[in-house]
C-alpha positions in Angstrom: 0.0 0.0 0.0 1.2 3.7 -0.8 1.4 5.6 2.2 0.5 9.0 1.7 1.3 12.6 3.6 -1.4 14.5 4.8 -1.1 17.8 5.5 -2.7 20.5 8.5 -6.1 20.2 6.1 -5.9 16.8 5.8 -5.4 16.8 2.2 -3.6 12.8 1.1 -1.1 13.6 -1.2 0.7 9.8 -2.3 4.5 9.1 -1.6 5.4 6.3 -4.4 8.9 6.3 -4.3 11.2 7.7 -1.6 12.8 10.7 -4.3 8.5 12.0 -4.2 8.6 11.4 0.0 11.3 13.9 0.0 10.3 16.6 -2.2 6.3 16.7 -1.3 8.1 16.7 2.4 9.9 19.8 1.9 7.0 21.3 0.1 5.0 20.8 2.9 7.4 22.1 5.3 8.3 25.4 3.4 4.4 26.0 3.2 3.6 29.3 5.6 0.4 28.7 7.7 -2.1 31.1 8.9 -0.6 32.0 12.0 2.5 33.6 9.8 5.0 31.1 10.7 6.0 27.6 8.8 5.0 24.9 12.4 2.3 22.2 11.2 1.7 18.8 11.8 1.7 16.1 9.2 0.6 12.9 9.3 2.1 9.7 7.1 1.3 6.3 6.8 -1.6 4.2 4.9 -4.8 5.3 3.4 -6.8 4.3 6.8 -4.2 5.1 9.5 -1.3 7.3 9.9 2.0 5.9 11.4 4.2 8.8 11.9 3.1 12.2 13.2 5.4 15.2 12.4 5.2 18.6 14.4 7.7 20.7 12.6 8.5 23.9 12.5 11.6 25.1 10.0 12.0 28.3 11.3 13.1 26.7 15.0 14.9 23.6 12.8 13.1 21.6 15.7 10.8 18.6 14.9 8.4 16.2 17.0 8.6 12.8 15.3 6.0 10.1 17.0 5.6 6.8 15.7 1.9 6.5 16.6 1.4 2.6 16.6 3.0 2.5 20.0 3.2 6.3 21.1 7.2 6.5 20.7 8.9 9.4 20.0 12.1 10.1 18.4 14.9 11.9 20.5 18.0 12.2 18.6 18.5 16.3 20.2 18.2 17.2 23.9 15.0 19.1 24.8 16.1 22.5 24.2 13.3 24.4 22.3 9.2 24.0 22.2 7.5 24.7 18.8 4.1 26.1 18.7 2.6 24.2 15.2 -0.7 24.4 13.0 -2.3 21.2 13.8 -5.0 21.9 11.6 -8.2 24.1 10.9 -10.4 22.7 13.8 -7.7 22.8 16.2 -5.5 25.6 15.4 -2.1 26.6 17.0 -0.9 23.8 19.3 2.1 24.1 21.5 4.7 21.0 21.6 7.1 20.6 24.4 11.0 20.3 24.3 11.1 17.2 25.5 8.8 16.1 22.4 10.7 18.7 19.7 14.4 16.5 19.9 14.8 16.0 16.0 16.1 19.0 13.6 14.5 19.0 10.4 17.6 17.2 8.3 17.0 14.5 10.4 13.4 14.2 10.0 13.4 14.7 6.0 15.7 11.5 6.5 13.2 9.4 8.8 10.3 10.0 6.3 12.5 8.9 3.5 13.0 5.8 5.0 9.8 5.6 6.1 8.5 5.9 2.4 11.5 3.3 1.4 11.1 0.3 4.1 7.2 0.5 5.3 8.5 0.4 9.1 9.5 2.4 11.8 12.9 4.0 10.9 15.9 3.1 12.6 17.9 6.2 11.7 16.5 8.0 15.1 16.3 7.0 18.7 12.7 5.9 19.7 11.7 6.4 23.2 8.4 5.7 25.2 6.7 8.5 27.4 7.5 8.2 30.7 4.0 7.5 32.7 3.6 8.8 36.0 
C-alpha cells in the first residue's frame, strides 16, 4: 500500500517512491500557515491510518517525530526548544514541548524517507516511550 502525507487540512497527497517522499516533504514544510510562521503537523502512513506524526516547524529547525502505533517518540537532540505548530483548521495553534521537539529538520526529511523506502519504523532515530507517571 502507498502511504500518503497529509497535511494541516488533511489533504492525502501519495508518496510512491522515496525521491516523491522527500520533495512533497519539503514542500509541505516550506508552506507558511495562517498563523504567519511555517510549524504544522503532518501525518504519514496508509490510506486508513497514519503511522508517523510530524510537528515541525523550520523556522526553530526543531521537529516532534511520534511513531503512533505505539506512542514512541524520536529523540535524537536534547530538549532544548518548544515549537508552537498548526495542527489543523479545527484545532488551530498547538504548542509541543522540548522534551517532544528532539529532532532537527535534516533528520526528519531523513526518517520519512526511510519511512517511504522500508514500510517500518525508521531506525535512523532514537525511539523512546513516554515516561507515565
Amino acid at each position: 500500500m502507498t502511504p500518503q502525507l497529509r497535511d494541516y487540512h488533511g489533504h492525502p497527497y501519495e508518496l510512491t517512491d522515496p525521491e516523491q517522499a522527500g520533495r512533497r516533504f519539503d514542500e509541505q514544510i516550506e508552506t507558511i500557515m495562517p498563523h504567519g510562521g511555517c510549524g504544522q503537523t503532518i501525518t504519514i502512513g496508509p490510506p486508513d491510518q497514519p503511522t508517523l506524526r510530524i510537528d515541525i516547524d523550520i523556522d526553530a529547525d526543531r521537529a516532534a517525530l511520534r511513531w503512533l502505533p505505539d506512542g514512541s517518540h524520536a529523540t535524537d537532540l536534547d530538549p532544548d526548544t518548544p515549537i508552537t505548530v498548526y495542527e489543523s483548521p479545527d484545532t488551530g495553534l498547538s504548542d509541543v514541548p522540548a522534551n517532544l521537539a528532539r529532532l532537527n529538520t535534516a533528520t526528519t526529511r531523513q526518517a520519512v524517507i526511510e519511512y517511504v523506502t522500508t514500510g517500518t519504523r525508521p531506525t535512523s532515530v532514537t525511539w523512546e516511550h513516554p515516561t507515565r507517571d
